[in-house]
C-alpha positions as CSV (number, residue, x, y, z in Angstrom):
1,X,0.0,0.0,0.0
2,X,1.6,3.5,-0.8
3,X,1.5,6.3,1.7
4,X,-0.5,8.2,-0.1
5,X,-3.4,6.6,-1.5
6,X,-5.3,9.7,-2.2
7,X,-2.4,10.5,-5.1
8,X,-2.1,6.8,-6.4
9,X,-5.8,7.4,-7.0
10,X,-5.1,10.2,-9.7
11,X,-2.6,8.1,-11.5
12,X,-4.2,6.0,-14.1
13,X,-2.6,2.8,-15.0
14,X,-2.7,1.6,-18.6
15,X,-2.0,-1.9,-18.9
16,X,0.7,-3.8,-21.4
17,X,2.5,0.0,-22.3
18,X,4.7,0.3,-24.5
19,X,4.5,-3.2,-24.4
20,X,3.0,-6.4,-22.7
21,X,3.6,-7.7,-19.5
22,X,4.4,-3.3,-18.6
23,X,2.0,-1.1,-16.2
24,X,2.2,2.2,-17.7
25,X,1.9,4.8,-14.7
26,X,0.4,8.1,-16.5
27,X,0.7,11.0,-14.4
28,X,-1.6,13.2,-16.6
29,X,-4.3,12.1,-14.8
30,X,-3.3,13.8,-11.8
31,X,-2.0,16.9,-13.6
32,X,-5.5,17.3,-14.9
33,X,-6.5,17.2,-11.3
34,X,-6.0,21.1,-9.6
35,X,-5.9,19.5,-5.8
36,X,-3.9,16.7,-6.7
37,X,-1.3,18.5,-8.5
38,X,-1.4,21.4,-5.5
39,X,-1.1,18.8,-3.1
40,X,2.1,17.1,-5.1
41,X,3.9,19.9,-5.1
42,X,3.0,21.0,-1.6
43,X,4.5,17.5,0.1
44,X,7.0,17.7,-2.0
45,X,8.3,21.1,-0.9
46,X,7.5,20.1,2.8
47,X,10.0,16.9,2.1
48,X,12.2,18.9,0.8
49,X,16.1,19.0,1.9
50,X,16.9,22.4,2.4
51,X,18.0,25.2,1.7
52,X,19.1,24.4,-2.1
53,X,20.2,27.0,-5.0
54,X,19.0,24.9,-8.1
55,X,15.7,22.5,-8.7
56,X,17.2,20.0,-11.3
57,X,14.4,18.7,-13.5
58,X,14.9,15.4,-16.0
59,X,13.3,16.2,-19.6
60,X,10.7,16.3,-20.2
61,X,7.9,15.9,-17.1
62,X,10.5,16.6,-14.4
63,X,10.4,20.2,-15.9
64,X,6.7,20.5,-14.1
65,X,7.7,19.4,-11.0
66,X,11.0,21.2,-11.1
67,X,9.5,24.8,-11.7
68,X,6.4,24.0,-9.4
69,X,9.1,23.3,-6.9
70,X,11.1,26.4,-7.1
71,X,8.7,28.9,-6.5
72,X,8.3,27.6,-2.9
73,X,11.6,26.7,-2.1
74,X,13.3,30.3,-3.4
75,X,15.6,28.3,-6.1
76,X,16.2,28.3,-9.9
77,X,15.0,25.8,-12.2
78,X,18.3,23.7,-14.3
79,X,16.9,21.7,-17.0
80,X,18.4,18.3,-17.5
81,X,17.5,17.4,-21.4
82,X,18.7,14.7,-24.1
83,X,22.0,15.3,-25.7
84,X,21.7,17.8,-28.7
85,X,18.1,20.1,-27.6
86,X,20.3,22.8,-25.6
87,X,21.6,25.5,-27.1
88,X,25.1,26.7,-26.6
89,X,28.4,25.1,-24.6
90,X,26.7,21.8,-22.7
91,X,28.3,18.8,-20.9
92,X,27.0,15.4,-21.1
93,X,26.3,12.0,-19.3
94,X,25.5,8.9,-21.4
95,X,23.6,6.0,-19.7
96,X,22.4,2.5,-20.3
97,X,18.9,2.0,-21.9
98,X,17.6,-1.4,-22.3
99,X,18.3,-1.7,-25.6
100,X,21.6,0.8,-26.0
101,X,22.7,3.9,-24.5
102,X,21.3,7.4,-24.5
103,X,23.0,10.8,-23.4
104,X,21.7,13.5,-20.9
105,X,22.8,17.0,-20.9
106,X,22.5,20.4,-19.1
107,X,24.3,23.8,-20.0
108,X,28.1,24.0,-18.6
109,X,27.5,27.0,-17.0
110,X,24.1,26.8,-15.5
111,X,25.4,25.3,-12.4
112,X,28.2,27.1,-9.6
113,X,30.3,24.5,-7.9
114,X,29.0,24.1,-4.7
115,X,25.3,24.6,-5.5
116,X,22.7,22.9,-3.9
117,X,20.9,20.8,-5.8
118,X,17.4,19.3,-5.6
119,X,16.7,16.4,-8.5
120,X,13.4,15.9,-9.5
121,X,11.6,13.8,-12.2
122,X,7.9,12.4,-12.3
123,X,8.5,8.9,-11.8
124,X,11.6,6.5,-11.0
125,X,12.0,2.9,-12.5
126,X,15.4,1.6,-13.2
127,X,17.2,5.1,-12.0
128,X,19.3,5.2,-15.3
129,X,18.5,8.4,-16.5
130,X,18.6,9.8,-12.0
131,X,21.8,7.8,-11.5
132,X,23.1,9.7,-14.7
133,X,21.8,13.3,-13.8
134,X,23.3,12.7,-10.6
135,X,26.8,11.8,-12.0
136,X,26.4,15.4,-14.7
137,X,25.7,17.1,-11.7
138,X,28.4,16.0,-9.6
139,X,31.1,16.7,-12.6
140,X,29.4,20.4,-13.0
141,X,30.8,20.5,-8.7
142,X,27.2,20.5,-7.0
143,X,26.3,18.8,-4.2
144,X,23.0,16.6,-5.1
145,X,21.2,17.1,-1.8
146,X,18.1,15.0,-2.3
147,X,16.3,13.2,-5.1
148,X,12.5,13.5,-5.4
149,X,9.7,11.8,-7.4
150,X,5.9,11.5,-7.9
151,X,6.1,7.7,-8.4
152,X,8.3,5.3,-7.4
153,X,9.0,1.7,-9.0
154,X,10.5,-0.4,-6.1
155,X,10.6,-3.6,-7.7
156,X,12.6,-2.2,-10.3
157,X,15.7,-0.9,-7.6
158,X,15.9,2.8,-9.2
159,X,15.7,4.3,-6.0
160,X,17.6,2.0,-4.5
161,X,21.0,2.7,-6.7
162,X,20.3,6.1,-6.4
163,X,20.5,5.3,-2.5
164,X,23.8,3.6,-3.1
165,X,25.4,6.4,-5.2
166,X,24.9,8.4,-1.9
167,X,21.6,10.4,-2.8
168,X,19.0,10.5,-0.1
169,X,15.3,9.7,-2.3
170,X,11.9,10.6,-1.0
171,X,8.8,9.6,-3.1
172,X,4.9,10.5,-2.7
173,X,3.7,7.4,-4.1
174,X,5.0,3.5,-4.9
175,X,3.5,0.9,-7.1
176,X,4.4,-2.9,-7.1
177,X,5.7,-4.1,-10.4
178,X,7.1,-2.7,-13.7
């Protein structure tokens, strides 16, 4: 049972997607909800370890959660995104996919060393694309204080590498499986 079973209940599962035998977890459903989406960001903020300098959000639904995030907490918003969509001098971080790799990246100067830095993304599974914003991050010199998300995938250990990599995680809402 999660902890908060008032949020799993905006969060529409869609059966066999992408493909069978997977549980989709679509978040829309509780962005369409105004309360739901308040209280997100509110627990969130109260979870929150603080004081940080930056909100790190992961392309592309991290960004809503990342900005809605700032506001409260008196920090900027750094936007992690796939290799190639930032303009200007960048630094990247590949990472595993199931099938191949992939490359994260954020702007080379949008971070001071010694910033404070909050990740944030919508949902955690594996923690590939986390454990690799975490490693950009660290190269860039900030200090990744906490890692936060909507959903969490237990079964599937994301949170728990991230744990391992030194990164304290905090979640609203688990769901068995994949």
């Amino acid at each position: 049972m999660t902890a908060n079973p008032d949020l799993a209940a905006l969060i529409r599962t869609i059966p066999d997607f992408p493909r069978p035998g997977i549980q989709f977890r679509d978040i829309t459903t509780l962005l369409l909800d105004a309360q739901g989406l308040a209280m997100s960001v509110e627990s969130m903020a109260a979870s929150a370890i603080g004081p940080v300098d930056l909100v790190a959000g992961i392309e592309a639904r991290g960004f809503l959660f990342a900005a809605a995030l700032a506001i409260p907490l008196h920090a900027g918003v750094l936007l992690i995104r796939k290799d190639g969509k930032l303009p200007g001098v960048t630094i990247a971080e590949e990472y595993a996919l199931e099938y191949g790799e992939d490359r994260i990246a954020m702007h080379a100067d949008s971070c001071a060393p010694g910033a404070r830095v909050l990740l944030v993304d919508d949902l955690i599974a594996t923690g590939g694309t986390a454990r690799a914003a975490v490693r950009l991050l660290r190269r860039a010199g900030a200090e990744v204080v906490q890692a936060q998300f909507l959903v969490d995938l237990p079964d599937l250990g994301g949170a728990d590498a991230l744990r391992a990599d030194g990164v304290d995680v905090t979640s609203l809402v688990s769901f068995p499986g994949h």
